[in-house]
C-alpha positions in Angstrom: 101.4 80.5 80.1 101.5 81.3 76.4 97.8 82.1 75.8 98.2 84.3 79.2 101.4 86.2 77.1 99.7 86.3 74.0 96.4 87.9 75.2 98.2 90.5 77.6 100.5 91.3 73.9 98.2 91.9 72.3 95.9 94.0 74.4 97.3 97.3 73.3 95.9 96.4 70.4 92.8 95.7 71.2 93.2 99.1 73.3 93.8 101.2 70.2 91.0 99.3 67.6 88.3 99.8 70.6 89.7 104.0 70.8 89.6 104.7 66.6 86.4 103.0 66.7 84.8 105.3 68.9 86.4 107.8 67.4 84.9 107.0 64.0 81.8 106.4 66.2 81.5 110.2 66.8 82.6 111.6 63.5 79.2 112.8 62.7 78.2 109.9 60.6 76.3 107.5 62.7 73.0 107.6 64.3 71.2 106.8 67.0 67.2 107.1 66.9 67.6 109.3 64.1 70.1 111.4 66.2 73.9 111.9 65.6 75.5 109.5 68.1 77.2 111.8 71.0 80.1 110.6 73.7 77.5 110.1 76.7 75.9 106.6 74.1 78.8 105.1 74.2 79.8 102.5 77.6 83.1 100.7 77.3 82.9 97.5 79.9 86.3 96.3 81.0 87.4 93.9 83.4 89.6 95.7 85.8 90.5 98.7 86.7 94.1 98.6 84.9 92.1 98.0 81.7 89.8 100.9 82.5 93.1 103.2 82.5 94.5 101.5 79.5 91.5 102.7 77.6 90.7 106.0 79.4 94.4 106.9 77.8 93.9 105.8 74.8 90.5 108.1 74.0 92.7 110.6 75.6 95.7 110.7 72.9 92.7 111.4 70.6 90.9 113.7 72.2 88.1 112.1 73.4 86.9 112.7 77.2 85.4 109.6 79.4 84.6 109.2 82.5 85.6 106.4 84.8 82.8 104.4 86.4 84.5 102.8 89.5 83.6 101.9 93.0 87.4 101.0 93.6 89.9 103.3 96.3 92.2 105.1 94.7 94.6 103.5 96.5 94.5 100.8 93.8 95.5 103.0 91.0 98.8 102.7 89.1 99.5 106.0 90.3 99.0 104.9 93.8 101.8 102.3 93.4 103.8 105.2 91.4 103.8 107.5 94.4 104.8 104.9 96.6 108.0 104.4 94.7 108.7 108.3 93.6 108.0 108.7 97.7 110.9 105.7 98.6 113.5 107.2 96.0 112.7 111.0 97.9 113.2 109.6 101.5 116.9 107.8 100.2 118.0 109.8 97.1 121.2 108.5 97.7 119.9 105.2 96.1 120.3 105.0 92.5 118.4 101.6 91.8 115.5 104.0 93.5 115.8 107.3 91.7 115.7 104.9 88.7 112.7 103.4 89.3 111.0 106.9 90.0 112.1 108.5 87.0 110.2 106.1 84.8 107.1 106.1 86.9 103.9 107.7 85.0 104.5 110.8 87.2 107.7 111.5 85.9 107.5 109.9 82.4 111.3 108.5 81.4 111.2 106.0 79.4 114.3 103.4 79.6 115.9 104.8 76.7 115.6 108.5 78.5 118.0 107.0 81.4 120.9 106.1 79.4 121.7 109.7 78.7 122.4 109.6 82.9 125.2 106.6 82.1 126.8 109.4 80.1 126.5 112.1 82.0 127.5 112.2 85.7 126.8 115.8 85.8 123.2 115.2 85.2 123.2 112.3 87.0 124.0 114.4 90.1 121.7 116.8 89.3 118.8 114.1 89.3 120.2 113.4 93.0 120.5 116.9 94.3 116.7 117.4 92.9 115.2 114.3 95.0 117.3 115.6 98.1 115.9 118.8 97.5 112.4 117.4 97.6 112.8 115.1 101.1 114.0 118.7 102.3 111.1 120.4 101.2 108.6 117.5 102.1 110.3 117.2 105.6 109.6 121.5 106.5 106.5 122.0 104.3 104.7 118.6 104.1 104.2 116.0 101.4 102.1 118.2 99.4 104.8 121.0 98.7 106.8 118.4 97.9 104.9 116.6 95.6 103.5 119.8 93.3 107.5 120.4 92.9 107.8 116.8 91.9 105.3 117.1 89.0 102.4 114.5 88.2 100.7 113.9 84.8 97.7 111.6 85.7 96.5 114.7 87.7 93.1 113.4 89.0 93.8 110.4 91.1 97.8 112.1 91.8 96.1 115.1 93.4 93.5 112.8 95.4 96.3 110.9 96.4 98.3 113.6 97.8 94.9 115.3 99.8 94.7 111.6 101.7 98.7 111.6 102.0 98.4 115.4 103.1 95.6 115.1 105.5 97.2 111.8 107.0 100.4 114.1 107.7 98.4 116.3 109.1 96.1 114.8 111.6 98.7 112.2 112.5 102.0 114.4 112.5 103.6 111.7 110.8 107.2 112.0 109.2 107.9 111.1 106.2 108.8 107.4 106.6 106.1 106.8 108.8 103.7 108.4 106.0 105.3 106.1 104.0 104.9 103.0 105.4 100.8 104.2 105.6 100.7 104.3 101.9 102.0 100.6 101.8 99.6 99.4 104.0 96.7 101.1 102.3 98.0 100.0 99.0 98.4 96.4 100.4 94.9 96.6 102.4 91.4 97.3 100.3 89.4 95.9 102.8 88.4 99.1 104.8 87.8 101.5 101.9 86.5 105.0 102.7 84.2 107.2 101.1 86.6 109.6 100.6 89.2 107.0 98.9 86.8 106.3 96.2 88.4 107.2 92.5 86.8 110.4 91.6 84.9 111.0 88.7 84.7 113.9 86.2 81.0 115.5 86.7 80.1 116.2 83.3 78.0 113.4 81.3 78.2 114.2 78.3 81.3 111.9 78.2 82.3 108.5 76.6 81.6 105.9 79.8 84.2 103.4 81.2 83.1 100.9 83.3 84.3 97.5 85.0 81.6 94.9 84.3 81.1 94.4 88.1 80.4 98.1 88.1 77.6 98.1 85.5 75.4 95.4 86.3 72.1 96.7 85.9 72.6 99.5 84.0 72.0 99.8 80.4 73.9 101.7 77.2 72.7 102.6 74.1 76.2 101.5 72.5 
């Protein structure tokens, strides 16, 4: 148990050494072949998916672009489990243990500090509520999607893939929107049919720092 806390403590850590390395990696003074070494040289394996993120953040808060290497459904992201609990607290904005949890999902971005102000302020409090109900309303005569571009997102790749499946599943099955919630569970709950079209998406360009799970790479090589 305490090796189990102490490693997952101190991979943040780790996140941030592996980031300012490859940062320093790419300052112009390292070579490769007699070549200054560019993003697209460097691979990153990790173990799981969550680590994958962890990293892809990181490069991100210093500027540096990376692609994800996955074969994993979306529907295993962090953001996948984030929907599914911004999308509870919109169908019962009445409940405040709910909105809570939303507001300090990555797609909104509270922190716990942030939610304090709302013990102090009933005013904004009931603003908060009168926002969510605003957004079952709008999900409920336009469809998940309106709802969610009002909502906001900040991981937008896999949040906008997440609402085309969510969108098209609305669509095809006329679902309402707690029988398009209970579909979300189960696909978050069931990998075991993935779909082409579920798969994490990938930016195109290559010229980009690689992330990949170590089940993913096998076979493939990296210069670094």
């Amino acid at each position: 148990g305490d090796d189990y806390k102490s490693k997952k403590d101190g991979e943040p850590v780790l996140v941030s050494a592996v980031a300012s390395e490859i940062q320093q990696l790419l300052s112009g003074s390292f070579a490769l072949d007699d070549k200054k070494v560019k993003p697209s040289d460097i691979a990153v394996l990790v173990r799981n998916h969550t680590q994958a993120q962890n990293i892809q953040d990181a490069l991100s808060e210093l500027g540096l672009r990376s692609i994800l290497k996955s074969k994993h459904s979306v529907f295993t992201s962090e953001e996948a489990t984030d929907l599914e609990i911004l999308l509870s607290a919109i169908l019962s904005p009445s409940f405040e243990g709910l909105l809570r949890g939303a507001l300090v999902t990555s797609l909104i971005g509270f922190d716990a500090n942030a939610l304090t102000v709302f013990d102090e302020n009933e005013q904004q409090w009931a603003d908060v509520v009168s926002s969510f109900s605003d957004f079952l309303r709008n999900w409920k005569e336009r469809g998940v999607q309106a709802c969610l571009v009002e909502a906001g997102e900040r991981r937008v790749t896999n949040f906008n893939h997440l609402v085309e499946l969510l969108a098209t599943q609305e669509s095809n099955s006329h679902s309402t929107p707690s029988s398009l919630l209970r579909y979300l569970r189960d696909k978050i709950n069931d990998q075991s049919l993935e779909k082409d079209d579920e798969l994490l998406r990938l930016e195109s360009d290559e010229e980009l720092i690689q992330i990949s799970t170590m089940h993913s790479s096998k076979g493939l090589e990296y210069p670094i």
